[in-house]
N, C-alpha and C positions, 0 to 999 in steps of 0.2 A: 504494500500500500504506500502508496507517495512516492514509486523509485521512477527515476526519471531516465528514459534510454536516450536513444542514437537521436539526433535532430530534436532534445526537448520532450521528445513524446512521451503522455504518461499514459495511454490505453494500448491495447494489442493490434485495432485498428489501426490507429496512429502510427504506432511503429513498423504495422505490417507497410502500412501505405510509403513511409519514408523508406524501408528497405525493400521496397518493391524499386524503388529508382536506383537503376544502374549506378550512376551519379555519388551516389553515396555507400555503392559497394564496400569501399578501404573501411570507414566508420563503421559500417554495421559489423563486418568481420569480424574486426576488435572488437568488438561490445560481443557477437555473440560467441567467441572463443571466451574470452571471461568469463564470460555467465553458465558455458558450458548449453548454450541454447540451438547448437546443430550438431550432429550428428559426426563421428569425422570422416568418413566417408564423403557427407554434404559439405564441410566444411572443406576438405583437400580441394572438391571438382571446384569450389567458388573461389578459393582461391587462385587457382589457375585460371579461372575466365580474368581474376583479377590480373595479374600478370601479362598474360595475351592482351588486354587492355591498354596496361602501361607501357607495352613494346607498341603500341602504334596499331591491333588488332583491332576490328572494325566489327561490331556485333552485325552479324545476320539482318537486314534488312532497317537494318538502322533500330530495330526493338529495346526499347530502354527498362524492361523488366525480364524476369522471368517467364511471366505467364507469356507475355508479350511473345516472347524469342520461341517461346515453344507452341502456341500457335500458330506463328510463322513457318515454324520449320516443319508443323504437322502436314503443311501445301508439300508434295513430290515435286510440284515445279520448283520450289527454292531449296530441294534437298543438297544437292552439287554445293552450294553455297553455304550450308549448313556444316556438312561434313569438314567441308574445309575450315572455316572454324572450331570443330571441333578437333579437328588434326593438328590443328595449331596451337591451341590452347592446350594439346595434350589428354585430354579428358575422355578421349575414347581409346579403347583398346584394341593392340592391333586386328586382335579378332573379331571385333564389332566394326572397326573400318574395312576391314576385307569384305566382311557381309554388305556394309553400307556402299561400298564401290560395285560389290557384283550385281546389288540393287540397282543401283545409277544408271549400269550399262543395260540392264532389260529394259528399263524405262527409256533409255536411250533407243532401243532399237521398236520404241513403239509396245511393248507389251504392259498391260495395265495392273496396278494393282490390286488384289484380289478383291474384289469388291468395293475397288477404290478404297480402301481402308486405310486410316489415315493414322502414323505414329505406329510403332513395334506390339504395344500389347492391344491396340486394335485390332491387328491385322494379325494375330496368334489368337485371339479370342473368335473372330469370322473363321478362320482356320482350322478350330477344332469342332464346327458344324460338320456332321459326315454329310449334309447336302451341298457342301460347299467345297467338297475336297478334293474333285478335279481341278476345277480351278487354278487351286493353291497351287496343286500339284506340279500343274502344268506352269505354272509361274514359278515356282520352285526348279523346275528343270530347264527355264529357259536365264534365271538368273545362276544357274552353276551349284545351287547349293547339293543336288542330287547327280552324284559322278557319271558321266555315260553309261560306265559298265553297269550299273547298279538302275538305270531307267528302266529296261527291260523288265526289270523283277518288279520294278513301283509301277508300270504298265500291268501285270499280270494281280495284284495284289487291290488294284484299283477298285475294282467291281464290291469287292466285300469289304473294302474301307467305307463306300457310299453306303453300303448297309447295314454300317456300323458291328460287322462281324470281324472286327480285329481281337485277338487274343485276350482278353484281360480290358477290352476295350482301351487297348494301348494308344497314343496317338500319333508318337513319335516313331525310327528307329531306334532308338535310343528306351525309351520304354517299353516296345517291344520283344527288346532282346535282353533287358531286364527279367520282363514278368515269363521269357520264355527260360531264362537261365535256370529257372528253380523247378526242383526234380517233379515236383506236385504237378506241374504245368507241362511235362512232355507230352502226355496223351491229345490234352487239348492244342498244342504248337503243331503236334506232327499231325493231327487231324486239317489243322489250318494250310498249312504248307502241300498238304496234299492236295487242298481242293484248289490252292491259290495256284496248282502247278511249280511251285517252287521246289518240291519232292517227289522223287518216283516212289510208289510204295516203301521199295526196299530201301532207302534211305528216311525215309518216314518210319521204321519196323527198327532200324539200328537207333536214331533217333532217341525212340521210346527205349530202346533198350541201356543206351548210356546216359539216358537226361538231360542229351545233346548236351556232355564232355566228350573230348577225344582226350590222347593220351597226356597225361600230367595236369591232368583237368582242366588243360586249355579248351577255350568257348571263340566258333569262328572261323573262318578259314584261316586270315591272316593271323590271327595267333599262334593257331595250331602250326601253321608254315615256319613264324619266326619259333615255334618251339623246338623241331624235329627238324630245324635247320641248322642248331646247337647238335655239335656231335658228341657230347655228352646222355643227349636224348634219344641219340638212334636205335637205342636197344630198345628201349620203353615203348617207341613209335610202332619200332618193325613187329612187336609182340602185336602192340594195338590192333595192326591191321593185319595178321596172320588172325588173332583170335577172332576176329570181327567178319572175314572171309572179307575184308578189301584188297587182297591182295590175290587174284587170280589162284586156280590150285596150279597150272602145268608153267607160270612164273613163279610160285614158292618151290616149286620143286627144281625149276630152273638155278632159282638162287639157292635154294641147299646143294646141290652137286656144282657149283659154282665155288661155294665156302669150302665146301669136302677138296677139291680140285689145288685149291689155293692153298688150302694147309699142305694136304702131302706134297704139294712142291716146295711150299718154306721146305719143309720135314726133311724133302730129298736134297735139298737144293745146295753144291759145293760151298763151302767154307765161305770165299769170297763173295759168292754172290747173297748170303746170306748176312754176311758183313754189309755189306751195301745198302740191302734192305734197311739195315738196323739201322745206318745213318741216315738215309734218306726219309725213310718215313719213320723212324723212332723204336723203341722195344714197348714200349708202352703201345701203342699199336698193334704194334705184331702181337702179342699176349691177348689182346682184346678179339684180335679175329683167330 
């Protein structure tokens, strides 16, 4: 009662209204780092508009508040113009400028946004309408955030995201391959993946059988690749997919009379040449095969 802040003010009005003016960004800062009245998070981004500021940086459309700059910048026309300020000022992250440029260029080349949606949790909010989710889809594929290789599969999975038959009613990748990671949920993933065409049975039938792990409980292709691409792992792999029958019978059989072959030659093999072996490729090796 009675404290008086930034510009005189002594209601919440008053002092909203005075630090709503850019103009008086430096003051209010310092008052509310004092008082401990933002957040620091809120407090680091404002300070770096502050700075961008003093170096000569030019707010977004001449907007002299918050609310202001961020209505501004909710227009796609003035995004280009936005980002770069925000690249300047420092206050986005590279990851958030990556998305924000591969935005830019779909809008560049004429593609709209989904529902015209205006600002990030708008347009994640029309987003997760399943009547709305080719759209996205397809503006998702044209700004890059869905890799070539991996269209095909968000092509085929299409039809029963509109009908809201995703797993777990997942809405992402990312939540998807969550709620499919847990062993309670293979029947229903490998149910899904069957009908999406992402699985042949028998890949749907191994699925259910390991929980969708492969070996060392790696989840993935690429996991599994960088796993059993450590030659530390090759054992545990080559069991995996011997037990699993992913590996052909008259190719395991090939590769066992291949291993048999290769010993009794170390076994036979002159003095020297077995010398040679041992420094070229090590005894720690040779012992392992």
């Amino acid at each position: 009662i009675g404290a008086v802040g930034p510009g005189q003010c002594t209601t919440e009005e008053d002092c909203e209204a005075y630090c709503g003016d850019i103009a008086n960004i430096e003051e209010c800062l310092v008052f509310a780092e004092q008082h401990d009245f933002m957040d620091p998070e809120e407090l680091e981004e404002a300070k770096k508009v502050q700075e961008a500021l003093r170096l000569g940086a030019q707010l977004p459309g001449g907007c002299t508040s918050k609310d202001a700059c961020e209505t501004y910048c909710e227009d796609s026309s003035h995004m280009r113009e936005c980002i770069a300020f925000a690249e300047k000022a420092g206050f986005i992250s590279p990851e958030e400028l990556q998305e924000a440029k591969q935005v830019l260029k779909a809008l560049d080349a004429g593609v709209k946004l989904p529902g015209n949606c205006k600002g990030k949790n708008e347009c994640e909010a029309y987003c997760e309408d399943p009547s709305n989710v080719e759209e996205c889809v397809n503006f998702a594929l044209a700004a890059g955030f869905i890799p070539p290789e991996e269209a095909e599969q968000v092509r085929k999975v299409l039809p029963l995201m509109k009908e809201g038959k995703m797993p777990g009613n997942c809405k992402s990748k990312e939540s998807c391959e969550t709620h499919c990671s847990e062993e309670q949920n293979a029947e229903e993933c490998a149910a899904f993946f069957t009908q999406a065409g992402l699985m042949t049975p028998e890949e749907a039938d191994l699925f259910r059988k390991t929980g969708g792990k492969g070996p060392g409980g790696c989840r993935g292709e690429q996991e599994c690749e960088a796993y059993c691409n450590d030659p530390e792992n090759q054992e545990s792999c080559f069991a995996f997919a011997k037990d699993n029958g992913l590996i052909p019978e008259e190719d395991l059989q090939n590769i066992q009379e291949g291993v048999g072959k290769f010993k009794e030659g170390i076994d036979s093999a002159p003095p020297e040449v077995a010398q040679c072996l041992q420094e070229r490729i090590g005894q720690e090796v040779l012992d392992k095969i």
